[in-house]
Backbone bond lengths (Angstrom), bond angles and torsions (degrees), N, CA, C in turn:
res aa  C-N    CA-C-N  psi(-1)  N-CA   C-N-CA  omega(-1)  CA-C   N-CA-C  phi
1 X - - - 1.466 - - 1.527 110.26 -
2 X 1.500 115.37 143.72 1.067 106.88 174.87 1.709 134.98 -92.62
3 X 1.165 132.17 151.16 1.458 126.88 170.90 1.349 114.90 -10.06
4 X 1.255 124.52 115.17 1.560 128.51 160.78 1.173 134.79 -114.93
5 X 1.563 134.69 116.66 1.370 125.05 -176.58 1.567 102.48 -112.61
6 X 1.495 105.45 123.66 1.695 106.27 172.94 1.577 106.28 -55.50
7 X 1.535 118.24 -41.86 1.173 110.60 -153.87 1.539 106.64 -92.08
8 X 1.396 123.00 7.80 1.406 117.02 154.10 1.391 110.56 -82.61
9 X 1.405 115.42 -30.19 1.453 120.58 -166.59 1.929 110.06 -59.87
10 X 1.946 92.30 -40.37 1.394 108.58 -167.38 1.523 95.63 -71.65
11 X 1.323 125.84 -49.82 1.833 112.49 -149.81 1.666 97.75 -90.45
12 X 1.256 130.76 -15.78 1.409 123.68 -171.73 1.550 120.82 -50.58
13 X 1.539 111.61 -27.66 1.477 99.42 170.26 1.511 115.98 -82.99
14 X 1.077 124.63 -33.31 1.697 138.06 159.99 1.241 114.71 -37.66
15 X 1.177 111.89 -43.70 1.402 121.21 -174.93 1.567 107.19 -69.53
16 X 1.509 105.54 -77.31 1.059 118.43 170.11 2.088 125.28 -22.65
17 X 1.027 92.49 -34.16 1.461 105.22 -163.10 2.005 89.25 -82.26
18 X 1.548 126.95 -33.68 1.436 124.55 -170.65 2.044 90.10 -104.00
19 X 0.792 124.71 -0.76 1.911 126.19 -169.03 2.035 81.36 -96.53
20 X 1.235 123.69 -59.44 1.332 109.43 -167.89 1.068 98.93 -46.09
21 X 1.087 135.47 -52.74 1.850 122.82 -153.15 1.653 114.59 -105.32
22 X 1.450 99.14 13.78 1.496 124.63 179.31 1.623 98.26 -94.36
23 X 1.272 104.76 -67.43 1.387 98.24 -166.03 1.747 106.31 -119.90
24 X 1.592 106.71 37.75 1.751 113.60 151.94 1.040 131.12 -55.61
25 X 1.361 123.58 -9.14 1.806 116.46 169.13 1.799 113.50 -114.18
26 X 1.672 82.81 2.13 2.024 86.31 -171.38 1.622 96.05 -76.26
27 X 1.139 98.44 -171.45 1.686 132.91 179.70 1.465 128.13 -122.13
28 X 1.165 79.13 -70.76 1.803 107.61 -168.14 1.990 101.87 -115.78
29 X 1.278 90.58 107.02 1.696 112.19 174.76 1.398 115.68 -94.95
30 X 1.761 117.95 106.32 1.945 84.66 168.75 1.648 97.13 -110.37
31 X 1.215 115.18 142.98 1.467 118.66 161.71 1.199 104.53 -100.78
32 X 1.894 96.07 135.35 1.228 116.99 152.09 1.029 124.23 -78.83
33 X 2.103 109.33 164.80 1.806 98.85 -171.48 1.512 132.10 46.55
34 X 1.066 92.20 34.53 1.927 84.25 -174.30 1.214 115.75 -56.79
35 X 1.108 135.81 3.95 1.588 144.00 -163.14 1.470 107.79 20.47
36 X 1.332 111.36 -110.68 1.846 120.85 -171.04 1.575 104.23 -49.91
37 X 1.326 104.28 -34.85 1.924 111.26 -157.53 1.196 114.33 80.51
38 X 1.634 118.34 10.32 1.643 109.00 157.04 1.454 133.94 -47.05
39 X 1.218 97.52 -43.28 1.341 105.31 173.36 1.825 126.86 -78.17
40 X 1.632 120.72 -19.95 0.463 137.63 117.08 1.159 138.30 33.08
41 X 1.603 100.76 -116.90 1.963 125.91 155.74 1.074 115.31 -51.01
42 X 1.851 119.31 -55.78 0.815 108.54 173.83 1.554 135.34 -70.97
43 X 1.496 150.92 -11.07 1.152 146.75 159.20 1.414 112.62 -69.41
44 X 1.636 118.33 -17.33 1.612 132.20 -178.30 1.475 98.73 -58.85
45 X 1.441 99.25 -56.12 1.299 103.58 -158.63 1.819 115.88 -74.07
46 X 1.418 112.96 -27.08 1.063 131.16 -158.26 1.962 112.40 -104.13
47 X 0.986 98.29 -10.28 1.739 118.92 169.38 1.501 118.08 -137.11
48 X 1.205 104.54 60.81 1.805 113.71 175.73 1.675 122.53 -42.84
49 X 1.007 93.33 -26.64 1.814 101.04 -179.81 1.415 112.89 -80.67
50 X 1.494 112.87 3.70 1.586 114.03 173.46 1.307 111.32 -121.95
51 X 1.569 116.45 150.48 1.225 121.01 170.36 1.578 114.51 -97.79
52 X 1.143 116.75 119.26 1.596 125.19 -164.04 1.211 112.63 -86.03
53 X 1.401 135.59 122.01 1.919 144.66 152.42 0.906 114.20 -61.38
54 X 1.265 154.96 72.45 1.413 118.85 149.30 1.490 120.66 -48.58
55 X 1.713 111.76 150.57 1.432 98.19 163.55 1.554 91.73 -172.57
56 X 1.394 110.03 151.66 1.428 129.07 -171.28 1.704 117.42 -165.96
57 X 1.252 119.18 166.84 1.452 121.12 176.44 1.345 120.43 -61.69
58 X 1.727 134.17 123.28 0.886 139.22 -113.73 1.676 97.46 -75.13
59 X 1.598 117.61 -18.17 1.562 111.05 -162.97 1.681 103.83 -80.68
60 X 1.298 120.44 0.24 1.290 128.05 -147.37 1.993 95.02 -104.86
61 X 1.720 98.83 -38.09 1.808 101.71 -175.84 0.951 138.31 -77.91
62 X 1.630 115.15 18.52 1.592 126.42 136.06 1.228 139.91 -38.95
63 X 1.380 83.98 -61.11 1.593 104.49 -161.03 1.436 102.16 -85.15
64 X 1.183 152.86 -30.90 1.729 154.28 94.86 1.274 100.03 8.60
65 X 1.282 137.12 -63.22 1.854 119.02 -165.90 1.747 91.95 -74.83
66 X 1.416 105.16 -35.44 1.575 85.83 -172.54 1.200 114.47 -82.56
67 X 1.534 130.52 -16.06 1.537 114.02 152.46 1.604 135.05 -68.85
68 X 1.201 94.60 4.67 1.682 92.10 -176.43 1.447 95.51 -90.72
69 X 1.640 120.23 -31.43 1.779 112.45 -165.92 1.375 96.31 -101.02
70 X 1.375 123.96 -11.40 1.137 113.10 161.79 2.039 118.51 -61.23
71 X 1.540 96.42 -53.74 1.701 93.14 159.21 1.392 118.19 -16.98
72 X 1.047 106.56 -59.45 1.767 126.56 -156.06 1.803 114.06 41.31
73 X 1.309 92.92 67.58 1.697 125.24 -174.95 1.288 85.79 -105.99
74 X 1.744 94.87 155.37 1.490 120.26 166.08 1.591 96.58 -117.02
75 X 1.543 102.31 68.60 1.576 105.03 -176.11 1.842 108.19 -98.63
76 X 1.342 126.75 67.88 1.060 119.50 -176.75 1.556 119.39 -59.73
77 X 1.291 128.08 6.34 1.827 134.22 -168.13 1.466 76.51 -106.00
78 X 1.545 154.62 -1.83 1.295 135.22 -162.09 1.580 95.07 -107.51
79 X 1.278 123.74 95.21 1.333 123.46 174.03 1.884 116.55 -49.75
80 X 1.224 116.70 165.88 1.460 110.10 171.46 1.754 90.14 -77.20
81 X 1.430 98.91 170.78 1.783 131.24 -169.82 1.571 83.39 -91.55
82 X 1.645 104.60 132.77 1.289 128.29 172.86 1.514 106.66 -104.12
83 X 1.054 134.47 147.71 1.613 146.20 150.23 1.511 113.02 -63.75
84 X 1.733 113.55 120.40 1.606 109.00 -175.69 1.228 77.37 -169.32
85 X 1.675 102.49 132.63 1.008 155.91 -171.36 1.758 100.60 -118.12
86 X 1.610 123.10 102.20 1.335 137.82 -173.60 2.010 86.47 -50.08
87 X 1.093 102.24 -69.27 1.622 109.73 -145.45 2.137 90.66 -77.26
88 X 1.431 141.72 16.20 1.024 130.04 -164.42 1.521 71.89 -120.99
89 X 1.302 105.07 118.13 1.802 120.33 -172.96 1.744 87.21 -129.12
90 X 1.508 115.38 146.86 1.471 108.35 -32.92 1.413 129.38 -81.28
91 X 1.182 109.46 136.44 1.673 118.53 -178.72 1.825 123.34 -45.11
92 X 1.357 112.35 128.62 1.426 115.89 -170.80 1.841 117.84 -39.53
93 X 1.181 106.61 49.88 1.180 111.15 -179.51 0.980 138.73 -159.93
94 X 1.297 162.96 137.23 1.641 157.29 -128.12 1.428 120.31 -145.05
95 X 1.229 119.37 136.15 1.672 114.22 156.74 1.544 112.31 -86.48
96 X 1.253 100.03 -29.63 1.551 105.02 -166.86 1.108 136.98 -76.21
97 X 1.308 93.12 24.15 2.128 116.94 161.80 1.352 102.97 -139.31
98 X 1.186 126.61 115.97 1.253 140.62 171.78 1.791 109.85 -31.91
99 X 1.070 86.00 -70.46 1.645 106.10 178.96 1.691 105.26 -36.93
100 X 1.312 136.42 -35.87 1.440 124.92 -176.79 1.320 90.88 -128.18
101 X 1.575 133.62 41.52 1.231 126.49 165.33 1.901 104.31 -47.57
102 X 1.245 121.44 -167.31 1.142 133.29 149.89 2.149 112.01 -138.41
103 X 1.096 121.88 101.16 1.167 106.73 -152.00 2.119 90.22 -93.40
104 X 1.015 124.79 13.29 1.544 127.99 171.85 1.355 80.83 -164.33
105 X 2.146 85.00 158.37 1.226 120.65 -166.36 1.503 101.07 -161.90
106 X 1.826 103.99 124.35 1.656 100.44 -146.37 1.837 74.09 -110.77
107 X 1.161 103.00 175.05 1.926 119.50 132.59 1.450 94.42 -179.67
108 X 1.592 81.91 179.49 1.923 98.47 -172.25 1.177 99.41 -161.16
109 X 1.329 107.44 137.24 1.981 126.83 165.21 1.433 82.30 73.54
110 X 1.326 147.62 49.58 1.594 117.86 178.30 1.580 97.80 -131.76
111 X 1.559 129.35 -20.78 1.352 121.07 -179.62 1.877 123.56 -89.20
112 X 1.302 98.73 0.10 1.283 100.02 169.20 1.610 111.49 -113.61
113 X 1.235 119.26 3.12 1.951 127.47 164.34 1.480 90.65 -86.48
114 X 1.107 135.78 -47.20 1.615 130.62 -147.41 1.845 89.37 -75.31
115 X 1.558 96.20 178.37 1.668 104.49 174.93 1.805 87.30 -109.61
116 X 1.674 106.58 144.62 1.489 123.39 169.13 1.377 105.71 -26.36
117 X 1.062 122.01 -46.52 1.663 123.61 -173.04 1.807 108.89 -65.08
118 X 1.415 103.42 -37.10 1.647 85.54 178.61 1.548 104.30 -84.87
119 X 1.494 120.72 -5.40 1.242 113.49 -170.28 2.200 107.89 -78.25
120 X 1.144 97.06 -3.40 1.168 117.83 -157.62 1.567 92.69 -105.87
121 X 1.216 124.33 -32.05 1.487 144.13 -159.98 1.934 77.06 -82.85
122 X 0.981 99.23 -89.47 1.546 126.73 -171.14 1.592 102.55 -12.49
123 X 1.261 102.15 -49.79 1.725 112.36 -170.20 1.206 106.19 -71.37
124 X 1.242 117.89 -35.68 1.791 123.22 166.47 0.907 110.96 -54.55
125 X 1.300 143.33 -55.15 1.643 144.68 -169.45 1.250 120.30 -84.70
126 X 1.718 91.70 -22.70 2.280 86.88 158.30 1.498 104.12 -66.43
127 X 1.078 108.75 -54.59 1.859 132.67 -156.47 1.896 88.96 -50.91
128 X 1.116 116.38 -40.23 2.070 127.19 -175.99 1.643 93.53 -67.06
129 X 1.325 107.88 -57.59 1.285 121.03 -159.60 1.356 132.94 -56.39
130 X 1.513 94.16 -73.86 1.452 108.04 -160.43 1.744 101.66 -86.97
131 X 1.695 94.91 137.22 1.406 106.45 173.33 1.166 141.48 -37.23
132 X 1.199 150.72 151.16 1.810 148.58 165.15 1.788 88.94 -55.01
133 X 1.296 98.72 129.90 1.657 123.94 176.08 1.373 118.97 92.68
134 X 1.510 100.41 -6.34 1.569 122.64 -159.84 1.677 110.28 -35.24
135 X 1.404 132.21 -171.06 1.520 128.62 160.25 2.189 89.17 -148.72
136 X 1.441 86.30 151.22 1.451 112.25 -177.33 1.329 99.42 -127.83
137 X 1.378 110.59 138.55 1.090 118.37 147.61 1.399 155.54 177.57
138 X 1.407 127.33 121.56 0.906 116.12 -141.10 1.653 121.81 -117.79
139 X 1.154 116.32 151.30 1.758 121.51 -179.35 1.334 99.84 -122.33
140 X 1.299 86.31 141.11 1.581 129.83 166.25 1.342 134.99 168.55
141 X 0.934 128.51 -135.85 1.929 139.98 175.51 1.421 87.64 -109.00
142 X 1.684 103.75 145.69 1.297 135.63 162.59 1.486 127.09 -146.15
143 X 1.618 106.33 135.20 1.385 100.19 169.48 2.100 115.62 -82.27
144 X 1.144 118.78 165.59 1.148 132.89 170.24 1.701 134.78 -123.45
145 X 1.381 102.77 93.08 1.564 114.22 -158.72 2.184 102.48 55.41
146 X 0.974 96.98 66.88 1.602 100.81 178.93 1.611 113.89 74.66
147 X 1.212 115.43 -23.41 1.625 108.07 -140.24 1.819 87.18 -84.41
148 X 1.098 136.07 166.27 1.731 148.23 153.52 1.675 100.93 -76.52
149 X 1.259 116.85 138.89 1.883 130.08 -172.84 1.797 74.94 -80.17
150 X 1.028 143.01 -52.06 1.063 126.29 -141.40 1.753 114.89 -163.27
151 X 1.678 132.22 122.75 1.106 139.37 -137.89 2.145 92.21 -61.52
152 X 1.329 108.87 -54.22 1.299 103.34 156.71 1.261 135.92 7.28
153 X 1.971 107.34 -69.95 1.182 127.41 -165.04 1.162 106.26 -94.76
154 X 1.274 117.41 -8.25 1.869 121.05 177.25 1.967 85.34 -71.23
155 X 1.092 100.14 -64.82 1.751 117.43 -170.56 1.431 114.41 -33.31
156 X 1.237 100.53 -65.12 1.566 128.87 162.48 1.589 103.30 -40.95
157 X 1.199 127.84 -64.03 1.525 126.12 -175.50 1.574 101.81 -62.35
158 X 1.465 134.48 -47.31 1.218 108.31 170.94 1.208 130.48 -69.66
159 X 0.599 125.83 -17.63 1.583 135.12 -171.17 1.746 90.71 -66.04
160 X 1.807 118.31 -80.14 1.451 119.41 161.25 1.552 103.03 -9.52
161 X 1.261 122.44 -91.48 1.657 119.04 -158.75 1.417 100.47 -54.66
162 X 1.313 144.64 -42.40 1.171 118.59 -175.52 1.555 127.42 -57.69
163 X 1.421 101.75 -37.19 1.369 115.47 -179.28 1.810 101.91 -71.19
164 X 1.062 127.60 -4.53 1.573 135.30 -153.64 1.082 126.54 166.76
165 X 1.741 125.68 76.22 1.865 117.21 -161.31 1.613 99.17 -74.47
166 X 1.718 126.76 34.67 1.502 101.15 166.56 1.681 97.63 -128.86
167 X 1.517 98.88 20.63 1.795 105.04 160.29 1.116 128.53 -95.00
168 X 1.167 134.44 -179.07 1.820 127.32 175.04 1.042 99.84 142.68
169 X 1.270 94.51 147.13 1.663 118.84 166.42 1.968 112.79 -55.38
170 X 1.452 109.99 111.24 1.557 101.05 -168.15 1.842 106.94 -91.69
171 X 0.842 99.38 155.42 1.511 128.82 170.39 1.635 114.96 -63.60
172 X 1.745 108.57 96.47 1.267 111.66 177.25 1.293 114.86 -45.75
173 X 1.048 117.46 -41.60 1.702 93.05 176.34 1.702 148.06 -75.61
174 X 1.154 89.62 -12.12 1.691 132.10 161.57 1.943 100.57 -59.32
175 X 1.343 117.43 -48.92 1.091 123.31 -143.03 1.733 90.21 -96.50
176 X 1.007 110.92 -64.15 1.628 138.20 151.17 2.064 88.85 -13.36
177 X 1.186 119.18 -96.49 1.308 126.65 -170.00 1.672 100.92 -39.22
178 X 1.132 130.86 -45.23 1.366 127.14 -172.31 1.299 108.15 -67.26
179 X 1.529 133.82 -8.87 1.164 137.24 -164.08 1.513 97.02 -108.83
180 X 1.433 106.03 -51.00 1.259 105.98 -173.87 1.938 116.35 -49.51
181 X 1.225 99.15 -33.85 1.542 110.36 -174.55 1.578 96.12 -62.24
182 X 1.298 124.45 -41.97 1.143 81.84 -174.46 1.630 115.68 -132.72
183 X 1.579 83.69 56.92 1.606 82.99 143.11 1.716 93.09 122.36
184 X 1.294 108.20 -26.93 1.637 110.40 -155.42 1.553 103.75 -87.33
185 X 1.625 94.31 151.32 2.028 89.87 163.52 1.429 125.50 -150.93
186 X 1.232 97.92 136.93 1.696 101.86 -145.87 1.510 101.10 -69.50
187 X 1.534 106.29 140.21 1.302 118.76 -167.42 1.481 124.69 -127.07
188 X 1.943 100.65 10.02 1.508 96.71 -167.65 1.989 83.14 -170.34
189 X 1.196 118.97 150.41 1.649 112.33 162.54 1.463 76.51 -168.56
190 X 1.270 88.27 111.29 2.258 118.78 176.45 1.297 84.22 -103.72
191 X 1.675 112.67 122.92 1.324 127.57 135.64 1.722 123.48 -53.17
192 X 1.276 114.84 110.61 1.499 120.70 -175.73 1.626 114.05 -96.87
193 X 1.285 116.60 146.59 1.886 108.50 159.37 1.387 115.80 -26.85
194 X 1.193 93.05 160.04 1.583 98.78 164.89 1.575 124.26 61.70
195 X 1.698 111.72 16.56 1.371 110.30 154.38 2.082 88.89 87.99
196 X 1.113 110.28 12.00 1.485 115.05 176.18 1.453 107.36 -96.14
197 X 1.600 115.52 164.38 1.199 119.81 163.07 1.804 103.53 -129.28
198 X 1.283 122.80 159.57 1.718 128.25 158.52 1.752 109.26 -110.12
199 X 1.293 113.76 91.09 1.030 100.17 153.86 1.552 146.06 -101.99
200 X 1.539 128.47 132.98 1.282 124.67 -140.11 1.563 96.83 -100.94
201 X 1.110 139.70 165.42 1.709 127.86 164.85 1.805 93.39 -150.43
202 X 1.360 121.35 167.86 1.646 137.08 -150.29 0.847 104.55 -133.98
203 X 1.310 158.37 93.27 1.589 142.96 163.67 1.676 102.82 -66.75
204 X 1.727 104.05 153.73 1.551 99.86 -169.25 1.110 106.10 -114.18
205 X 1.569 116.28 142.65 1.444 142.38 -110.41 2.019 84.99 -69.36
């Protein structure tokens, strides 16, 4: 059987419904962390006007090739799954040929598993990456000027550090500043189910 996450299974139509008008003028999508590749197939299939990345740490892009033929889609916008390593800067990928620009750059659930340092990594390899006009964006849990959105996510954040004191729920504004450096500006933060937020940011053209 392959990798299953309920909670990709649960937010993908949610998502989907704030990603159309997120990434309606993009092209070329790479997601980071794709984990299962639910999300994946499913945005392949469901936003035709984009060409989709998967990409994740190399032990993970099996089980991603075998969900895409498991699909058994004629999803040609679903690129094959790349190997990327957050903190291996710079990441297998370029702005600086039009032709393999990436003009958006998705992930989800991945900045509060990582330690601050890859979250810091991460922002570097958008900042390499993603095109002039580009769109970012990312889902998960966030704090707000310190505080938890919700007693849950206080819970939820310990639980993270116990299993790992260089995880946690990070501090939008922390996250916000890392964007700002390079270059981006946030243009959208959709409250999602499940105690999540999507926030989108623009690099200018």
């Amino acid at each position: 059987m392959l990798p299953f996450s309920a909670a990709a299974e649960n937010n993908k139509r949610p998502l989907l419904e704030k990603l159309k008008d997120a990434f309606s003028e993009s092209t070329r999508v790479l997601e980071i962390a794709s984990g299962t590749g639910q999300h994946a197939v499913f945005f392949a299939e469901n936003l035709p006007h984009l060409d989709w990345r998967p990409s994740d740490l190399d032990e993970n892009l099996p089980a991603i090739d075998q969900r895409i033929v498991q699909a058994d889609a004629d999803l040609a916008n679903l690129l094959a799954p790349i190997e990327l390593d957050m903190s291996d800067l710079p990441w297998p990928v370029s702005a600086s040929d039009y032709e393999d620009a990436y003009d958006g750059i998705y992930t989800a659930n991945s900045l509060h598993i990582v330690s601050w340092e890859l979250v810091e990594a991460f922002f570097e390899g958008v900042g390499e990456t993603l095109a002039p006009g580009g769109v970012l964006c990312i889902y998960g849990p966030f704090k707000y000027e310190g505080t938890f959105t919700t007693a849950s996510n206080e819970t939820f954040d310990k639980s993270l550090r116990d299993r790992n004191p260089e995880s946690g729920i990070r501090d939008f504004e922390a996250v916000n500043e890392l964007a700002e450096k390079i270059g981006l500006k946030l243009i959208a933060d959709h409250p999602m189910p499940a105690n999540n937020q999507l926030l989108v940011w623009k690099r200018a053209s």
